[in-house]
C-alpha positions in Angstrom: -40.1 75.8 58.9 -41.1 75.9 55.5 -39.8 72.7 54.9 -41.5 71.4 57.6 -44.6 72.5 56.2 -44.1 71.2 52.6 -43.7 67.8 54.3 -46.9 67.6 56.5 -48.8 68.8 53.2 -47.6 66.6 51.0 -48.3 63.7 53.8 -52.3 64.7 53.5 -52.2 65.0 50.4 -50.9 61.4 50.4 -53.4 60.1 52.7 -56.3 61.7 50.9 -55.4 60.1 48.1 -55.4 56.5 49.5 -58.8 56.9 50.6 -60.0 57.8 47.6 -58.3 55.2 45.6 -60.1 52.6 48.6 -63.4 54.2 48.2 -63.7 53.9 44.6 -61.8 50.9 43.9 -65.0 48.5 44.4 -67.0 50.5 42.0 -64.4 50.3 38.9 -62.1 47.4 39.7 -64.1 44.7 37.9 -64.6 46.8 34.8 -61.2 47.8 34.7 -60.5 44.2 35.1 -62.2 43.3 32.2 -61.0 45.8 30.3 -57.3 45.1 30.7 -58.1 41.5 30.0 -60.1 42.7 26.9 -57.4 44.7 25.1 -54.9 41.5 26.2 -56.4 38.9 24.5 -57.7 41.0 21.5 -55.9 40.0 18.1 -53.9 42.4 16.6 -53.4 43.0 12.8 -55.5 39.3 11.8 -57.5 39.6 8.5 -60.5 37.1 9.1 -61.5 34.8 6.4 -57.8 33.7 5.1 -55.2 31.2 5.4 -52.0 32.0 5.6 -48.9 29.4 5.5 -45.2 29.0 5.3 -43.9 27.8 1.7 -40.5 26.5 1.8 -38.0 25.4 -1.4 -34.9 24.3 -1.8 -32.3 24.0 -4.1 -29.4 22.1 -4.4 -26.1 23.4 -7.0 -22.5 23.0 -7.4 -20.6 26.0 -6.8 -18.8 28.2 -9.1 -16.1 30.2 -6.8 -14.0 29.7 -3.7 -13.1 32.3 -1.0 -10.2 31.9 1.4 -8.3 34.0 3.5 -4.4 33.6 2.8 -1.8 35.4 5.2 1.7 35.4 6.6 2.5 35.5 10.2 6.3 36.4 11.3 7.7 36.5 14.9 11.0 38.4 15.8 12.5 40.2 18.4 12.1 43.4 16.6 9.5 45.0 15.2 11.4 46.5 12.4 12.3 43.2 11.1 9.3 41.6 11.4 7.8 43.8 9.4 10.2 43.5 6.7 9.8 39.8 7.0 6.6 39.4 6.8 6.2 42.2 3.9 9.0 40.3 1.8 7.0 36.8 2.2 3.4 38.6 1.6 4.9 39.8 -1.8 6.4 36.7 -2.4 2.8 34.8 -1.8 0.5 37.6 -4.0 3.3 37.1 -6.7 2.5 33.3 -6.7 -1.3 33.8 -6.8 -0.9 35.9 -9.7 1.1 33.2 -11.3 -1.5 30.6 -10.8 -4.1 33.2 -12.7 -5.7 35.4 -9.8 -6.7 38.5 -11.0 -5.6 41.6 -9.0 -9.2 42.4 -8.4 -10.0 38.9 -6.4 -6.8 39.5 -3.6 -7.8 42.1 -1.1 -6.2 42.6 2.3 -8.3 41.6 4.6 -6.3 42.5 8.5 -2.9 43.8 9.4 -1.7 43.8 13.2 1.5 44.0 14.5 1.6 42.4 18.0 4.2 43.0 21.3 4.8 39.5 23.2 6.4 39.1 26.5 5.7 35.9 26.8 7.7 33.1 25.0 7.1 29.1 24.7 8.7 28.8 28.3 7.1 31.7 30.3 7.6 35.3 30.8 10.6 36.7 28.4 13.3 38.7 30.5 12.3 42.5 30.9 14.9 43.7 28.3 13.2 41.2 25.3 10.1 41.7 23.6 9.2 39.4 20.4 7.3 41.0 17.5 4.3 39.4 16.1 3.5 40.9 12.6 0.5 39.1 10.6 -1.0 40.4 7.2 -4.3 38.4 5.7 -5.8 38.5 2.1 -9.2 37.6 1.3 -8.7 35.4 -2.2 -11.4 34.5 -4.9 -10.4 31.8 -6.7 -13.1 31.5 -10.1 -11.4 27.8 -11.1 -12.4 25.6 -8.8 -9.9 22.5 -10.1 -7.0 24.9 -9.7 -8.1 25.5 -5.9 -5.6 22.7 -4.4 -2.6 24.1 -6.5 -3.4 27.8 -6.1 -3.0 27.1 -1.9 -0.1 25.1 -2.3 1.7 27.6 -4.4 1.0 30.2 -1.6 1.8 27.9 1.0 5.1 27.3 -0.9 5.8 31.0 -1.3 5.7 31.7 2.8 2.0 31.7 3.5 1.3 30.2 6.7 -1.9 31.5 7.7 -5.0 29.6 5.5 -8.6 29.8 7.3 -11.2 27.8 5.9 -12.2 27.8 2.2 -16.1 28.8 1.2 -17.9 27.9 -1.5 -20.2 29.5 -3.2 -22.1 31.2 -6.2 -20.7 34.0 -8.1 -24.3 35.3 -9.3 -27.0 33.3 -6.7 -30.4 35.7 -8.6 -30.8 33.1 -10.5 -31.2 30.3 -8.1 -33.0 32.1 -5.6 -35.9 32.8 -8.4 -36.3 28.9 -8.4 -36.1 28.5 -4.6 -38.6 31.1 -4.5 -40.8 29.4 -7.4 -40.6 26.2 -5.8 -42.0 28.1 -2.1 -45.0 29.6 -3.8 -46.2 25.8 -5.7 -45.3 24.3 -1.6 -47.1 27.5 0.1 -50.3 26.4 -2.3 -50.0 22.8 -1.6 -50.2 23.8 2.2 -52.8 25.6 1.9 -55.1 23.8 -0.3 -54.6 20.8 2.7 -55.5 23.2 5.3 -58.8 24.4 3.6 -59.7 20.5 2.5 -59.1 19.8 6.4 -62.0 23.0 6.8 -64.3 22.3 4.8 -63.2 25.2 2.3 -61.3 26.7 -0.6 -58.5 28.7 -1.2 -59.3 31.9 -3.2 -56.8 34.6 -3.9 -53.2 35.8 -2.8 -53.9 38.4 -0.3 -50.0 39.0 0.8 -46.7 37.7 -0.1 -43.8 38.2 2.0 -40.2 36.7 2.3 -39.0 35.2 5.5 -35.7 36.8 6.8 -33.7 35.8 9.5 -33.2 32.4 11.7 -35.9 33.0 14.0 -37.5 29.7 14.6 -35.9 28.0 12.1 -37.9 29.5 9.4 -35.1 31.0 6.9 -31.9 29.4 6.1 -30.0 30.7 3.2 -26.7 29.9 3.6 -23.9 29.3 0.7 -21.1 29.2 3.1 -19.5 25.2 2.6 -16.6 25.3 4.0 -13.9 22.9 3.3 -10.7 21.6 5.1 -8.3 18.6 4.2 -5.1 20.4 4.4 -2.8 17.7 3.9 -1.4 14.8 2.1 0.6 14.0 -0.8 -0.1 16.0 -4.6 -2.5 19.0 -4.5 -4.5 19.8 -1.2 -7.3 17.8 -0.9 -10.3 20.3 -1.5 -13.9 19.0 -2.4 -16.5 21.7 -3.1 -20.0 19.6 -3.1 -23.1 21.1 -3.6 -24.5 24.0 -1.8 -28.2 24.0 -0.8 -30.2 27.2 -0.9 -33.6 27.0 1.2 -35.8 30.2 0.7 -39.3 30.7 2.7 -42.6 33.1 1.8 -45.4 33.7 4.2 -48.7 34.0 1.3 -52.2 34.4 2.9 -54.8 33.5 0.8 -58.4 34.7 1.3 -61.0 31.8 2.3 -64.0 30.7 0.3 -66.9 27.7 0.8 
């Protein structure tokens, strides 16, 4: 019963408040209307009397150092020597990076797995054989670029079989990116000095400054990352590090005069 009666109270309760809600929904719909539309379409954090652009610059260099990753893959049927394997040939290859002048300080491991396979290059291995996959990666910083070609031979030559794609890119970019950002500030002014001719105004002081990060609409790209493939061919691998282009963006808002 007392269920019962918590339900047919709650149900007037219910009902009263419908007719209220129909009574006074004439009286305050439109201004509540107005309201919502009011606080929609208001502006949020705009400082009125100023201009405020994109700058963009770029700047194009030749890299100074190379990054690759360098590993050794082995398969077996047991994991015991596969792992032997593949520790003797990784030695073998870090040996003959140190020979071609890598300091101990640019080789740093990178990944180690060790991977069970029941499936072999014809289909499913018998239920009594399972193959072994063991695979140990370096990352590699090589600070002579005309010794890059040699320096992966002589670790392909000493086992390594695992080389993923070679980055260029600058040891110390600070530098750079103070001209990129030089060069944004002298196209933010241009910009804006357009937009105020276009007005009928000036441009007066830097009001803010800030520096575009991210992808977001194409705004920012600063990307060093060239990578470069050619693996192949007679004499030295084929490796051609180009330039790198840097492209830095600042959003400046100046203030507005007549």
């Amino acid at each position: 019963m007392k269920n019962a009666k918590f339900y047919v109270t709650g149900t007037a309760l219910m009902v009263i408040a419908l007719l209220l809600g129909a009574l006074l929904a004439p009286q305050y719909n439109g201004s509540w209307a107005s309201t919502a539309l009011a606080q929609s379409t208001q502006p949020t954090n705009v400082l009125p009397g100023t201009i405020t652009v994109v700058g963009e610059g770029k700047v194009r260099i030749k890299p100074d150092v190379a990054r690759a990753q360098i590993g050794v893959e082995v398969l077996m049927d047991s994991v015991k020597a596969a792992s032997e394997a593949n520790k003797e040939r990784l030695e073998a290859v870090l040996a003959a990076l140190q020979e071609q002048g890598i300091a101990e300080e640019d080789i740093q491991t990178s990944g180690f797995s060790v991977y069970a396979e029941r499936f072999g290059s014809n289909g499913p291995l018998p239920e009594d054989q399972i193959n072994y996959r063991v695979s140990n990666n370096v990352n590699v910083t090589v600070r002579d670029l005309d010794k890059l070609g040699a320096i992966l031979d002589a670790a392909i030559e000493a086992g390594a079989n695992n080389i993923y794609g070679v980055e260029f890119s600058l040891d110390d970019p600070s530098v750079i990116e103070s001209t990129a950002r030089e060069s944004a500030v002298a196209d933010a002014q241009a910009k804006a000095e357009e937009l105020a001719a276009l007005t009928g105004t000036t441009v007066g002081n830097v009001v803010s400054v800030s520096e575009v990060i991210g992808n977001g609409g194409g705004f920012y790209n600063s990307n060093f990352a060239e990578a470069a493939r050619g693996m192949g061919g007679g004499g030295s691998t084929p490796v051609s590090p180009g330039e790198l282009e840097l492209i830095m963006q600042l959003q400046i808002t100046y203030t507005m005069g007549k």
